[in-house]
mmCIF file of the N, C-alpha and C atoms, coordinates in Angstrom:
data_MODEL
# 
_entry.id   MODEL 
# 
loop_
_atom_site.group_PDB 
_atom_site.id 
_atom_site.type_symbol 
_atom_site.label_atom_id 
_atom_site.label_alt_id 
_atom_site.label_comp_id 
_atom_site.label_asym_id 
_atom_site.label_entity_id 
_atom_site.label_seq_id 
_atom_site.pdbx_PDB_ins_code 
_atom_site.Cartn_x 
_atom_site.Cartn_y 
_atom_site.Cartn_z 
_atom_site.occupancy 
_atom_site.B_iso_or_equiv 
_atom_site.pdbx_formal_charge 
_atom_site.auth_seq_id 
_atom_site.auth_comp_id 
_atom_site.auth_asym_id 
_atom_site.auth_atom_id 
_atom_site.pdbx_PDB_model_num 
ATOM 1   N N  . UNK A 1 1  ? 2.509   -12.497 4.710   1.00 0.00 ? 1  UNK A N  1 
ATOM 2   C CA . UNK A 1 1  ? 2.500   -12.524 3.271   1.00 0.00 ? 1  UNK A CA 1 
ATOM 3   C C  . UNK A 1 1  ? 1.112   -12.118 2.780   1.00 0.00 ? 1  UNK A C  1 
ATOM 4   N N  . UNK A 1 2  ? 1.151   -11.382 1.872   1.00 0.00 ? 2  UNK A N  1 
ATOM 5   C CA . UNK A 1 2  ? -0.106  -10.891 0.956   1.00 0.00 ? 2  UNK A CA 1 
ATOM 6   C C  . UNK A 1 2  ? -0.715  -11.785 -0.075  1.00 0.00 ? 2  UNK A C  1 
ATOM 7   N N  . UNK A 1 3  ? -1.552  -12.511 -0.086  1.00 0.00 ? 3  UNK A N  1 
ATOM 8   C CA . UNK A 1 3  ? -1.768  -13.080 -1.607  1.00 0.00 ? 3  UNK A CA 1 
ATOM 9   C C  . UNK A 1 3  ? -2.503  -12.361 -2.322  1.00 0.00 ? 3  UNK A C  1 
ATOM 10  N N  . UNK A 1 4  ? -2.648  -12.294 -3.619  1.00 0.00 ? 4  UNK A N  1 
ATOM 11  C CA . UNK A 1 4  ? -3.267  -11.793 -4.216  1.00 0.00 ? 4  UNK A CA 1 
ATOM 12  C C  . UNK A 1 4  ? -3.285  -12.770 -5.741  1.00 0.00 ? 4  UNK A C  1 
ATOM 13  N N  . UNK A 1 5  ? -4.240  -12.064 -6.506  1.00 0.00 ? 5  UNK A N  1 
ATOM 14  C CA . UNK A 1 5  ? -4.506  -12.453 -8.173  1.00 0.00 ? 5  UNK A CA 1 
ATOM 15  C C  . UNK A 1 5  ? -2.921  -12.520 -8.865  1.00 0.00 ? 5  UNK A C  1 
ATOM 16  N N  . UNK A 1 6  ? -3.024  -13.634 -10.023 1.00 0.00 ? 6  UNK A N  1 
ATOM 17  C CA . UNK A 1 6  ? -1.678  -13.862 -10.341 1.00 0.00 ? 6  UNK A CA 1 
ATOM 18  C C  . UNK A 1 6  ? -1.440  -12.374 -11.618 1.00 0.00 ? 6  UNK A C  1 
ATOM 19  N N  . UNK A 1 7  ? -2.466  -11.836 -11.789 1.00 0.00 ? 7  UNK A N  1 
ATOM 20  C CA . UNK A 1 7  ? -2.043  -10.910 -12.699 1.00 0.00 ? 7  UNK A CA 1 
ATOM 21  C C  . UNK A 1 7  ? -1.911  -9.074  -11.853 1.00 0.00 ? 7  UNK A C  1 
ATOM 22  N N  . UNK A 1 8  ? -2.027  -9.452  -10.126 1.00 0.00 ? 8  UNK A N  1 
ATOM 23  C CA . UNK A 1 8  ? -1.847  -8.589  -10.078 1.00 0.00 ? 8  UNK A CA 1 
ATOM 24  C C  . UNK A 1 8  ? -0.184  -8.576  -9.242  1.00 0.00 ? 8  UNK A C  1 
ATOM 25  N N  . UNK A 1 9  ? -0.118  -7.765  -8.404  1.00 0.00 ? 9  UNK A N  1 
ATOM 26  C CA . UNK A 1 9  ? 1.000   -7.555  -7.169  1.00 0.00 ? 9  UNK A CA 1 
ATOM 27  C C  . UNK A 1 9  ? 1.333   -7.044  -6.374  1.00 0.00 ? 9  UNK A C  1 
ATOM 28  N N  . UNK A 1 10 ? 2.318   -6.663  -5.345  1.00 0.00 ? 10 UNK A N  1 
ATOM 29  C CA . UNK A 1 10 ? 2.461   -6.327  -4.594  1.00 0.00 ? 10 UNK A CA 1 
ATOM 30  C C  . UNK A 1 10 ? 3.826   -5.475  -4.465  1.00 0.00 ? 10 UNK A C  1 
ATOM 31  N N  . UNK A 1 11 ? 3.336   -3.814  -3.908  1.00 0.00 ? 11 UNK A N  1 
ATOM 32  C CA . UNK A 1 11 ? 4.833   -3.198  -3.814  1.00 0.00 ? 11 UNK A CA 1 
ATOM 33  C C  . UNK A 1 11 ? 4.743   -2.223  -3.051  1.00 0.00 ? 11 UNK A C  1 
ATOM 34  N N  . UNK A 1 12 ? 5.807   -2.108  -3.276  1.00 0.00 ? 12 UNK A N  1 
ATOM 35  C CA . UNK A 1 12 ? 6.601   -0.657  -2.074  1.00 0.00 ? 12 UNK A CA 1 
ATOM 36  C C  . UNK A 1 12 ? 5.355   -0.430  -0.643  1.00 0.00 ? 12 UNK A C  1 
ATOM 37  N N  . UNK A 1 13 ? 6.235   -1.628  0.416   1.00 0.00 ? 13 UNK A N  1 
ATOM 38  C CA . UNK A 1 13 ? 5.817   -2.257  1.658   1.00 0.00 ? 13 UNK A CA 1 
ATOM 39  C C  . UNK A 1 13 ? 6.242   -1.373  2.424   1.00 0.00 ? 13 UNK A C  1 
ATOM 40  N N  . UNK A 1 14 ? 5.477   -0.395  3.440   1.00 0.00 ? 14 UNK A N  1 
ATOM 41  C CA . UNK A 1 14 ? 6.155   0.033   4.538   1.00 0.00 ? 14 UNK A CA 1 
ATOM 42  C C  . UNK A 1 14 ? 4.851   -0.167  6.234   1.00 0.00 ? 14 UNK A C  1 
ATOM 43  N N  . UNK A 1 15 ? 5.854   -0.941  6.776   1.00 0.00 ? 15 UNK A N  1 
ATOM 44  C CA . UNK A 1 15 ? 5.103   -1.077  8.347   1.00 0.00 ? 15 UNK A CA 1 
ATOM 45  C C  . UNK A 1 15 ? 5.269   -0.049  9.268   1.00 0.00 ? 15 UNK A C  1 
ATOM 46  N N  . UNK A 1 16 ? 4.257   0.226   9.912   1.00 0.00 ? 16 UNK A N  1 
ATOM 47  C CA . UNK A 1 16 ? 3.157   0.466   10.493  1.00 0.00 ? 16 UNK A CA 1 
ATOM 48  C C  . UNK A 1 16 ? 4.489   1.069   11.625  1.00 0.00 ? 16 UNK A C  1 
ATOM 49  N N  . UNK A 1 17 ? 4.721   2.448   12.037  1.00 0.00 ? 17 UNK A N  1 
ATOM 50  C CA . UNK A 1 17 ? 5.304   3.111   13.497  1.00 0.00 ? 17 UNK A CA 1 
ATOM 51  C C  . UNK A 1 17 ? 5.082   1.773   14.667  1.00 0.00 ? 17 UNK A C  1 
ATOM 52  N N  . UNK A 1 18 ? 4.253   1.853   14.644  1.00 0.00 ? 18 UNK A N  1 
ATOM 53  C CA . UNK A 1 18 ? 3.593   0.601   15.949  1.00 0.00 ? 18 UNK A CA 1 
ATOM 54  C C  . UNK A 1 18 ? 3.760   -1.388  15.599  1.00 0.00 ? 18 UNK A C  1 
ATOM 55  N N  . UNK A 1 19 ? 4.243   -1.033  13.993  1.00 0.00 ? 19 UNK A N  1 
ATOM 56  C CA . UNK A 1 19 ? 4.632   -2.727  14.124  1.00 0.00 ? 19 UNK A CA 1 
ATOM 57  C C  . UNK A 1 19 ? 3.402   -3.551  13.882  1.00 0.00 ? 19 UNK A C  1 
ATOM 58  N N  . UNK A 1 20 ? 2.177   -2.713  13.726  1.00 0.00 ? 20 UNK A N  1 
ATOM 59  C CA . UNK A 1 20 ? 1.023   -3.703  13.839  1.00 0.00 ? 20 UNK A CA 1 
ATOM 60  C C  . UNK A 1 20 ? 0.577   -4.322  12.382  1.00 0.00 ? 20 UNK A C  1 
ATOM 61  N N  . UNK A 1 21 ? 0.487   -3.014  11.310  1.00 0.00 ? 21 UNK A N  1 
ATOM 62  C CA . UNK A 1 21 ? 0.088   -2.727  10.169  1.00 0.00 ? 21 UNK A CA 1 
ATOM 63  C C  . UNK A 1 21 ? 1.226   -2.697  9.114   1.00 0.00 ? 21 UNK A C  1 
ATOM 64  N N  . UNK A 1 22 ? 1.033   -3.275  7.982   1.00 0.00 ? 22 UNK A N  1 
ATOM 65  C CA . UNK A 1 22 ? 1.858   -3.270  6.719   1.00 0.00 ? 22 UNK A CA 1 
ATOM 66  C C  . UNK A 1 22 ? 1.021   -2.299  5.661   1.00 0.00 ? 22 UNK A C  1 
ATOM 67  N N  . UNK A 1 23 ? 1.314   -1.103  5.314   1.00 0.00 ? 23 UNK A N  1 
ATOM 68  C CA . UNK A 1 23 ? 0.804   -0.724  3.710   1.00 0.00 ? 23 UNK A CA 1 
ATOM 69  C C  . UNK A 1 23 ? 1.680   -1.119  2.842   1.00 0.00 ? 23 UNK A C  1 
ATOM 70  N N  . UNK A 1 24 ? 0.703   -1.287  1.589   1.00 0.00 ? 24 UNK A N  1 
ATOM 71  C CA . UNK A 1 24 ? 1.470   -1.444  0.536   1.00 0.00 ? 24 UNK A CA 1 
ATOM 72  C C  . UNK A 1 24 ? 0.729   -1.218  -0.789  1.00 0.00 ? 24 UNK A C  1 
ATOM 73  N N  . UNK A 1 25 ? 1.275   -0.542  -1.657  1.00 0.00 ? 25 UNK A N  1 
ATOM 74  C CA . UNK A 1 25 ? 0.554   -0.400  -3.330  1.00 0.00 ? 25 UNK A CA 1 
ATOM 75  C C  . UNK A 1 25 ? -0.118  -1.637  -3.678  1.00 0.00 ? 25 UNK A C  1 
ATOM 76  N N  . UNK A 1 26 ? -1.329  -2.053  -4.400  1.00 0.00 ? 26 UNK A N  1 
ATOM 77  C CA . UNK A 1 26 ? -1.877  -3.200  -4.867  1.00 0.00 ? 26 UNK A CA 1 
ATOM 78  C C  . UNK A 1 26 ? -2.316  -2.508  -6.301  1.00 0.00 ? 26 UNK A C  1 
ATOM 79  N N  . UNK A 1 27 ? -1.532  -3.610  -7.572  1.00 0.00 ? 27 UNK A N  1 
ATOM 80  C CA . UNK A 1 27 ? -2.050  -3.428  -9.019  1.00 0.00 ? 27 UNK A CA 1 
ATOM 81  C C  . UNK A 1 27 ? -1.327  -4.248  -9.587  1.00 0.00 ? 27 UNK A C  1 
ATOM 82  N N  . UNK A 1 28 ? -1.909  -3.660  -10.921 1.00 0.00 ? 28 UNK A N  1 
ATOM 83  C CA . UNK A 1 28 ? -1.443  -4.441  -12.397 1.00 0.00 ? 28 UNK A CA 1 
ATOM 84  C C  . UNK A 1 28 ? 0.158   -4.994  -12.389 1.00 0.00 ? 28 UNK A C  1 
ATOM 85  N N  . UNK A 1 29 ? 0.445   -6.265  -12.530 1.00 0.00 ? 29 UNK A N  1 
ATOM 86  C CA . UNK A 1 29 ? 1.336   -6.799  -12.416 1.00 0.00 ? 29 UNK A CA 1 
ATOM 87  C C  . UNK A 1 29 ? 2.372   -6.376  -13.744 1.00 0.00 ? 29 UNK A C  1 
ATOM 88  N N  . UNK A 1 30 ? 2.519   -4.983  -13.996 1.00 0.00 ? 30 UNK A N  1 
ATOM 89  C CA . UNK A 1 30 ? 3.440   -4.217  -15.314 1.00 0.00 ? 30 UNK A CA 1 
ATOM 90  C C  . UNK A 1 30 ? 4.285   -3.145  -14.481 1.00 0.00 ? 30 UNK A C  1 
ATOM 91  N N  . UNK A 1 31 ? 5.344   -3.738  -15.200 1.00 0.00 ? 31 UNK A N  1 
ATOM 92  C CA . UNK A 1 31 ? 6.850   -3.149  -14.784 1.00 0.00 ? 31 UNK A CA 1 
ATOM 93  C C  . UNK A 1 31 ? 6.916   -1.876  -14.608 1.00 0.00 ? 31 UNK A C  1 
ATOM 94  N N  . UNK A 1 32 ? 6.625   -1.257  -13.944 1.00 0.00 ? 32 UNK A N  1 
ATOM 95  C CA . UNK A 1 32 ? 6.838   0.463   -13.698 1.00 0.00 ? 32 UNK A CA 1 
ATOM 96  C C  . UNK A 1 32 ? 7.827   0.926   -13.715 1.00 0.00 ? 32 UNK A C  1 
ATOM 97  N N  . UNK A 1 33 ? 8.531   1.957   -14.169 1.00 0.00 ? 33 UNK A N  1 
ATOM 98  C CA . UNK A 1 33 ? 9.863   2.473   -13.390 1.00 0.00 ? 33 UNK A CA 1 
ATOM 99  C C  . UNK A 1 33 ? 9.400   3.629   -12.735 1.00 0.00 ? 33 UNK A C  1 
ATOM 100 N N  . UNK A 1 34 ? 10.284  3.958   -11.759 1.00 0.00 ? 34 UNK A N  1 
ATOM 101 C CA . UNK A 1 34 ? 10.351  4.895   -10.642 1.00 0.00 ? 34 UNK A CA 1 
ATOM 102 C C  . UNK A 1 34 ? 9.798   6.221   -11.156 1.00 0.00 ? 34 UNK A C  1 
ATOM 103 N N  . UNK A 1 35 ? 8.801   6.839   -11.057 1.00 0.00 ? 35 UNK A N  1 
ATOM 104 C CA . UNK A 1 35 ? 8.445   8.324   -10.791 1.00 0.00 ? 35 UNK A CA 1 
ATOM 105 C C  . UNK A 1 35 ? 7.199   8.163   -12.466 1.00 0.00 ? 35 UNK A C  1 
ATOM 106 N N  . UNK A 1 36 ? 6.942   7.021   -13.188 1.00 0.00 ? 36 UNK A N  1 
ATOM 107 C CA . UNK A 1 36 ? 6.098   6.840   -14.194 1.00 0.00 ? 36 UNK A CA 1 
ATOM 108 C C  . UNK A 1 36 ? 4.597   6.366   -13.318 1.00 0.00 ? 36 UNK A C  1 
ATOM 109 N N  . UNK A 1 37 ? 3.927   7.294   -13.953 1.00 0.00 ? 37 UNK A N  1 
ATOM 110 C CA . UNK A 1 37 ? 2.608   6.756   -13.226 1.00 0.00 ? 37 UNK A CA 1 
ATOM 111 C C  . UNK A 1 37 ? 2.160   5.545   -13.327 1.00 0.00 ? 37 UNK A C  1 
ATOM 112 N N  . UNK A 1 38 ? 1.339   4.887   -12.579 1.00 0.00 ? 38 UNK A N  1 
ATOM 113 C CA . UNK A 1 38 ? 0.868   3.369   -12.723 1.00 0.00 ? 38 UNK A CA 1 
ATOM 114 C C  . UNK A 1 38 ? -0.365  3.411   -12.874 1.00 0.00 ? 38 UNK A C  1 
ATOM 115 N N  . UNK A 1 39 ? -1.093  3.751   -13.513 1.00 0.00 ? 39 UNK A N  1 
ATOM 116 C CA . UNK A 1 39 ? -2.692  3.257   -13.331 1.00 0.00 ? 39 UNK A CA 1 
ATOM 117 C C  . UNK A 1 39 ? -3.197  2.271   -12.833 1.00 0.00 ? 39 UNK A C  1 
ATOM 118 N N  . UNK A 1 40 ? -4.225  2.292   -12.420 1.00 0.00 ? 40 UNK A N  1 
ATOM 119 C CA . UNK A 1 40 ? -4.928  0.870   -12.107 1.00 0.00 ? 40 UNK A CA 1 
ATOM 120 C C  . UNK A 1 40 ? -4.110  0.656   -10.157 1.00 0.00 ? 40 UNK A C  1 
ATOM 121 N N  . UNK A 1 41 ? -3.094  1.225   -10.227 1.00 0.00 ? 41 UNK A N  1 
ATOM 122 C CA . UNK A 1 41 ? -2.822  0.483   -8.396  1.00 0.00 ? 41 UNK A CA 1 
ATOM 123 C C  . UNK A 1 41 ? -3.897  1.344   -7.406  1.00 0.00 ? 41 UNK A C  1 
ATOM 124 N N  . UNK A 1 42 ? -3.873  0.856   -6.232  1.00 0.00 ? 42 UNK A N  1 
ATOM 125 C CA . UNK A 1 42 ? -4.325  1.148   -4.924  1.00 0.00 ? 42 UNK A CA 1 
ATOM 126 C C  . UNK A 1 42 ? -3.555  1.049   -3.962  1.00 0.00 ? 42 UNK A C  1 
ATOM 127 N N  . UNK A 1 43 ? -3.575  2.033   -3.024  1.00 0.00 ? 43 UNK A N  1 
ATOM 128 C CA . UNK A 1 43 ? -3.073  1.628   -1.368  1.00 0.00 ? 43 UNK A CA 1 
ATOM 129 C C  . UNK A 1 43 ? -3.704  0.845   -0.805  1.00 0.00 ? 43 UNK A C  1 
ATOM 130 N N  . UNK A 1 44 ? -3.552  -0.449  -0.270  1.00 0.00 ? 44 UNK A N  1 
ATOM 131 C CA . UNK A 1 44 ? -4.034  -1.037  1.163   1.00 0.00 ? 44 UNK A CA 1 
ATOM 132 C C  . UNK A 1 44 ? -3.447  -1.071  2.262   1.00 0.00 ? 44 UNK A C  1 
ATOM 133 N N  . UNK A 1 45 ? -4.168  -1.750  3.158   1.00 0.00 ? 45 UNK A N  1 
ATOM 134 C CA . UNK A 1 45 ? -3.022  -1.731  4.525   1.00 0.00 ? 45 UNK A CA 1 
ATOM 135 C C  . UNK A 1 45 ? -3.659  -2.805  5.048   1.00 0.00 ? 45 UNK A C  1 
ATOM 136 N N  . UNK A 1 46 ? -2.922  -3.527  5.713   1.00 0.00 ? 46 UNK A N  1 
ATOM 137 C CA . UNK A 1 46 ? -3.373  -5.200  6.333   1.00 0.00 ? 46 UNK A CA 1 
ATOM 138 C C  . UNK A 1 46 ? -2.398  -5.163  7.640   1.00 0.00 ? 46 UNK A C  1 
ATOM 139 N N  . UNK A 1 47 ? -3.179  -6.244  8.274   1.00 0.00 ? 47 UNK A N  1 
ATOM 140 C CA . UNK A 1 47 ? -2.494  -6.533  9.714   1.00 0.00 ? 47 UNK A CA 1 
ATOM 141 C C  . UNK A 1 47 ? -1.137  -7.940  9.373   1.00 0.00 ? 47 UNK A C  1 
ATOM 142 N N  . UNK A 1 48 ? -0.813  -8.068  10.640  1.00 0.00 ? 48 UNK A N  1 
ATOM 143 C CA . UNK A 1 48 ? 0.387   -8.961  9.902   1.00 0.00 ? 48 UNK A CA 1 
ATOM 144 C C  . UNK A 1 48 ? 0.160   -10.823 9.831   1.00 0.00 ? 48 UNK A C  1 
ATOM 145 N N  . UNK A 1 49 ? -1.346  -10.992 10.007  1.00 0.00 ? 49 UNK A N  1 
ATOM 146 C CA . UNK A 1 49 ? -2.001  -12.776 9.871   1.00 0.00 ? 49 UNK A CA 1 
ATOM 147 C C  . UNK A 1 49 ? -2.232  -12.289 8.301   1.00 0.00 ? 49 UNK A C  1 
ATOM 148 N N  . UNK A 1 50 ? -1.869  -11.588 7.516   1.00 0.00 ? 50 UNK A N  1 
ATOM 149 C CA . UNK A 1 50 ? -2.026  -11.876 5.880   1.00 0.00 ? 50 UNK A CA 1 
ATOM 150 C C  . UNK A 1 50 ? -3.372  -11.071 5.572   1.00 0.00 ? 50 UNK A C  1 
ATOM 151 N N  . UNK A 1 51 ? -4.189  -10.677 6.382   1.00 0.00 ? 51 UNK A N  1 
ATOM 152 C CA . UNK A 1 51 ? -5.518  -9.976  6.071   1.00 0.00 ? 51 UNK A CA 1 
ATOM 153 C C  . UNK A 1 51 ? -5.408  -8.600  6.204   1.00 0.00 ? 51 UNK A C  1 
ATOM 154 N N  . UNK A 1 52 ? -6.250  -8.280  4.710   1.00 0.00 ? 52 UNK A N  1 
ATOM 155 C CA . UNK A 1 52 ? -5.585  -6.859  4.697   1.00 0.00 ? 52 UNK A CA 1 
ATOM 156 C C  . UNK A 1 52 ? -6.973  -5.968  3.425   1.00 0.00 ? 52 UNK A C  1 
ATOM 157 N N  . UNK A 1 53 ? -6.762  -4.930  3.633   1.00 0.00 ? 53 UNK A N  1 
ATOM 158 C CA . UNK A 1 53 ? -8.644  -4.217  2.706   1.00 0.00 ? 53 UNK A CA 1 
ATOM 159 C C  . UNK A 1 53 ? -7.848  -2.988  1.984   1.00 0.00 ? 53 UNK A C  1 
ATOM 160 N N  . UNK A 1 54 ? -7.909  -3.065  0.501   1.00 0.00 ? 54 UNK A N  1 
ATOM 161 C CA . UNK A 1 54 ? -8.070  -1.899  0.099   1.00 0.00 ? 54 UNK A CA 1 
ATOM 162 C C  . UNK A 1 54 ? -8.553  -0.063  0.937   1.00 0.00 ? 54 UNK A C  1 
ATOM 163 N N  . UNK A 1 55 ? -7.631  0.631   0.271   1.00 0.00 ? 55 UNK A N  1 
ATOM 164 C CA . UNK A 1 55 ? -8.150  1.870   1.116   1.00 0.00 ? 55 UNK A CA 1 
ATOM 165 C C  . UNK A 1 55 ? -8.532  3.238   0.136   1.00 0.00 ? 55 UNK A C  1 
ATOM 166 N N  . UNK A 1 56 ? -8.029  2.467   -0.994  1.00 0.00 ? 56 UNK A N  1 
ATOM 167 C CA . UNK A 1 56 ? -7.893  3.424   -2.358  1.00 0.00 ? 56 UNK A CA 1 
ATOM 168 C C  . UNK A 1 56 ? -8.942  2.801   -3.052  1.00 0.00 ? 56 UNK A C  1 
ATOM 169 N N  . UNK A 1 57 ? -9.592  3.703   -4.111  1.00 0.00 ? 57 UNK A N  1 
ATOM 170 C CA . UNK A 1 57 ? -10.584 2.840   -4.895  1.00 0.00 ? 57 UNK A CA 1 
ATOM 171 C C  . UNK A 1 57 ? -10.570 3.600   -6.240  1.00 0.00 ? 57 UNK A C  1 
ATOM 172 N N  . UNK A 1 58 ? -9.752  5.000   -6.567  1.00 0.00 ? 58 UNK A N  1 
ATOM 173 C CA . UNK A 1 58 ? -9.989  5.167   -7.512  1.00 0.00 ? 58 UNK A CA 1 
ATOM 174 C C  . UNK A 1 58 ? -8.791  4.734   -8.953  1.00 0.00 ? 58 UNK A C  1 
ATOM 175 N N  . UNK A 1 59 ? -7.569  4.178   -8.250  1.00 0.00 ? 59 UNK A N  1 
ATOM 176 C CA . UNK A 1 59 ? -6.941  3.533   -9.312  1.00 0.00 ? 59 UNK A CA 1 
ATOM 177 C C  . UNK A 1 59 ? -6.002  4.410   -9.764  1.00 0.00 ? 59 UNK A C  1 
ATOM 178 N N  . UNK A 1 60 ? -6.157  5.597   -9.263  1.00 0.00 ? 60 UNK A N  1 
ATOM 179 C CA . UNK A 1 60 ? -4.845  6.958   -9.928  1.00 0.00 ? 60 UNK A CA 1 
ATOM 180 C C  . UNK A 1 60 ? -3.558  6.687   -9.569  1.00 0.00 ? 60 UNK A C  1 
ATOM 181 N N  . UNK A 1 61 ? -2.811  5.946   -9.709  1.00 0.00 ? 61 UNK A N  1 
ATOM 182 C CA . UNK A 1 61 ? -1.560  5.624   -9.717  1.00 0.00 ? 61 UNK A CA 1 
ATOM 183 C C  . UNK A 1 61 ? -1.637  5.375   -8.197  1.00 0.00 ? 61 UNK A C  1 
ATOM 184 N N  . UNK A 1 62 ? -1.918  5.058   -6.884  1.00 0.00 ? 62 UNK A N  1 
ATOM 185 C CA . UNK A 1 62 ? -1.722  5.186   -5.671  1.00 0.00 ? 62 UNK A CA 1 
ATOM 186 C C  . UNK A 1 62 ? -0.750  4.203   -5.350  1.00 0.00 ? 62 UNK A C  1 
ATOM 187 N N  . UNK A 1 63 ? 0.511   4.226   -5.528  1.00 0.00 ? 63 UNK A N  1 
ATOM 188 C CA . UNK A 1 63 ? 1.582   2.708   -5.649  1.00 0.00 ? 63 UNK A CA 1 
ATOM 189 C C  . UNK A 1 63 ? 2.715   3.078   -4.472  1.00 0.00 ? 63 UNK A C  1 
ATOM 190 N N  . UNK A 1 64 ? 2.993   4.057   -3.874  1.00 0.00 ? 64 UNK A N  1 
ATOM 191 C CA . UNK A 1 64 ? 3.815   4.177   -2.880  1.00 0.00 ? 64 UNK A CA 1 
ATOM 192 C C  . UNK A 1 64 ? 2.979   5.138   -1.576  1.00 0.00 ? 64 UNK A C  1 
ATOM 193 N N  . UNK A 1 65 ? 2.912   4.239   -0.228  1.00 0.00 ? 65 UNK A N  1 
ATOM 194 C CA . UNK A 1 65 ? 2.128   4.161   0.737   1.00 0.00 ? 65 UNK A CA 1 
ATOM 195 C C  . UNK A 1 65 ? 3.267   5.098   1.431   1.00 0.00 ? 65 UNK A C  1 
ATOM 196 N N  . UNK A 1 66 ? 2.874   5.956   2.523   1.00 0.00 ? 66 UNK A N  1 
ATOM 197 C CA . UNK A 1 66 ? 3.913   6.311   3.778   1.00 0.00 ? 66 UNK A CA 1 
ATOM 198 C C  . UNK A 1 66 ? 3.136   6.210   5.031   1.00 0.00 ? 66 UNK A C  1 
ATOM 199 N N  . UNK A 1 67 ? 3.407   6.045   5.802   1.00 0.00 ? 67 UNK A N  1 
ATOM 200 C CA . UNK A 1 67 ? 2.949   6.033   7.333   1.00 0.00 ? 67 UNK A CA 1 
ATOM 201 C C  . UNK A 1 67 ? 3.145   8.150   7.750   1.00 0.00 ? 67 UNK A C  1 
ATOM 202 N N  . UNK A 1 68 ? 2.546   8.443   8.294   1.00 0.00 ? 68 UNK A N  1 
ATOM 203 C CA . UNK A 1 68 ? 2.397   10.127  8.783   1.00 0.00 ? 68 UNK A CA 1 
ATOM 204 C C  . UNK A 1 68 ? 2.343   9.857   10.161  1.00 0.00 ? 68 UNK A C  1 
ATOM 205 N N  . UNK A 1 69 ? 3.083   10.676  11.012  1.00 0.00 ? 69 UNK A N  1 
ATOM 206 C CA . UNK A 1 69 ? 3.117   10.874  12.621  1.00 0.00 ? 69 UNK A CA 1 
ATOM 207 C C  . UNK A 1 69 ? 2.425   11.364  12.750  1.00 0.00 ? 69 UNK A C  1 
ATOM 208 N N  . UNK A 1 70 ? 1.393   11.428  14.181  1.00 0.00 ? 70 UNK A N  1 
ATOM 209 C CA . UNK A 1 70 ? 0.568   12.240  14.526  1.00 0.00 ? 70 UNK A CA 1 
ATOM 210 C C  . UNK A 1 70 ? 1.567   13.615  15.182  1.00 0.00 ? 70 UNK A C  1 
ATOM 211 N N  . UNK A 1 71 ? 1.515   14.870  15.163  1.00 0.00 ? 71 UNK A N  1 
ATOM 212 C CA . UNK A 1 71 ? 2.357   15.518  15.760  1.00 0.00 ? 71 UNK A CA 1 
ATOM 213 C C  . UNK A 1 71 ? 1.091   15.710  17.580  1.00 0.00 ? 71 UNK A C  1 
ATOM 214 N N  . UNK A 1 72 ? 2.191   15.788  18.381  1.00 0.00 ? 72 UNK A N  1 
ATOM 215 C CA . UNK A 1 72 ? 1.626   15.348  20.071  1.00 0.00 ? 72 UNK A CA 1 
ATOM 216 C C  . UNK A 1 72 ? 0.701   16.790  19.431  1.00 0.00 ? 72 UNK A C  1 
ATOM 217 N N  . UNK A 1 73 ? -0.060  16.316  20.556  1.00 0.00 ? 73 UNK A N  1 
ATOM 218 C CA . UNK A 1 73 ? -1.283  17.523  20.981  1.00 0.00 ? 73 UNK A CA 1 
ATOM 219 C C  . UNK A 1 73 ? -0.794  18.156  22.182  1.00 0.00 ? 73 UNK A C  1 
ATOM 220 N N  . UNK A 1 74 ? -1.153  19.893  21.895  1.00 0.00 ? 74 UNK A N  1 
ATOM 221 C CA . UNK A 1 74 ? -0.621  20.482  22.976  1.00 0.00 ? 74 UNK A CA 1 
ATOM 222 C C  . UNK A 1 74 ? -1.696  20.757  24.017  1.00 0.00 ? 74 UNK A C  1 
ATOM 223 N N  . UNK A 1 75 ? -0.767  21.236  25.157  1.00 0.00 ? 75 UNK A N  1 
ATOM 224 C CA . UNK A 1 75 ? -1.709  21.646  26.153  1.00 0.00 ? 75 UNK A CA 1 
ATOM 225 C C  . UNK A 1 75 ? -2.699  22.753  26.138  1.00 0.00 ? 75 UNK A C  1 
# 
C-alpha cells in the first residue's frame, strides 16, 4: 500500500515484468476523466514494503505509468 497526503492520490498502478516494482501516477486528489490532462501528477515507482520515490518532477500531467521491455541484445 502507498500512503500518501489526504489531498493527494493514487492511480493507474501497473507492476513491475519482474514482480518487484509497482508504478503508479501520484497527484491532486480531482476527478479526471480519461484522456483530460491532469496537472500537478507525477510518475513514481516503489518496491512492494510501501516505499516508493517520485521519478517525475515536472507535474505535466504524468498520470498513467507503463513498464517498456528491454528488446534482447543481439549477437
Amino acid at each position: 500500500m502507498v500512503k500518501c497526503a489526504k489531498e493527494n492520490c493514487v492511480s493507474h498502478t501497473d507492476l513491475s515484468p519482474g514482480g518487484r516494482y509497482i508504478a503508479f501516477g501520484y497527484g491532486p486528489a480531482v476527478d479526471y476523466s480519461v484522456g483530460v490532462k491532469a496537472p500537478g501528477w507525477s510518475i513514481c515507482i516503489g518496491d512492494l514494503t510501501g516505499k516508493w520515490a517520485q521519478i517525475t518532477t515536472d507535474g505535466k500531467h504524468n498520470k498513467e505509468p507503463d513498464w517498456v521491455p528491454i528488446a534482447p541484445s543481439r549477437p
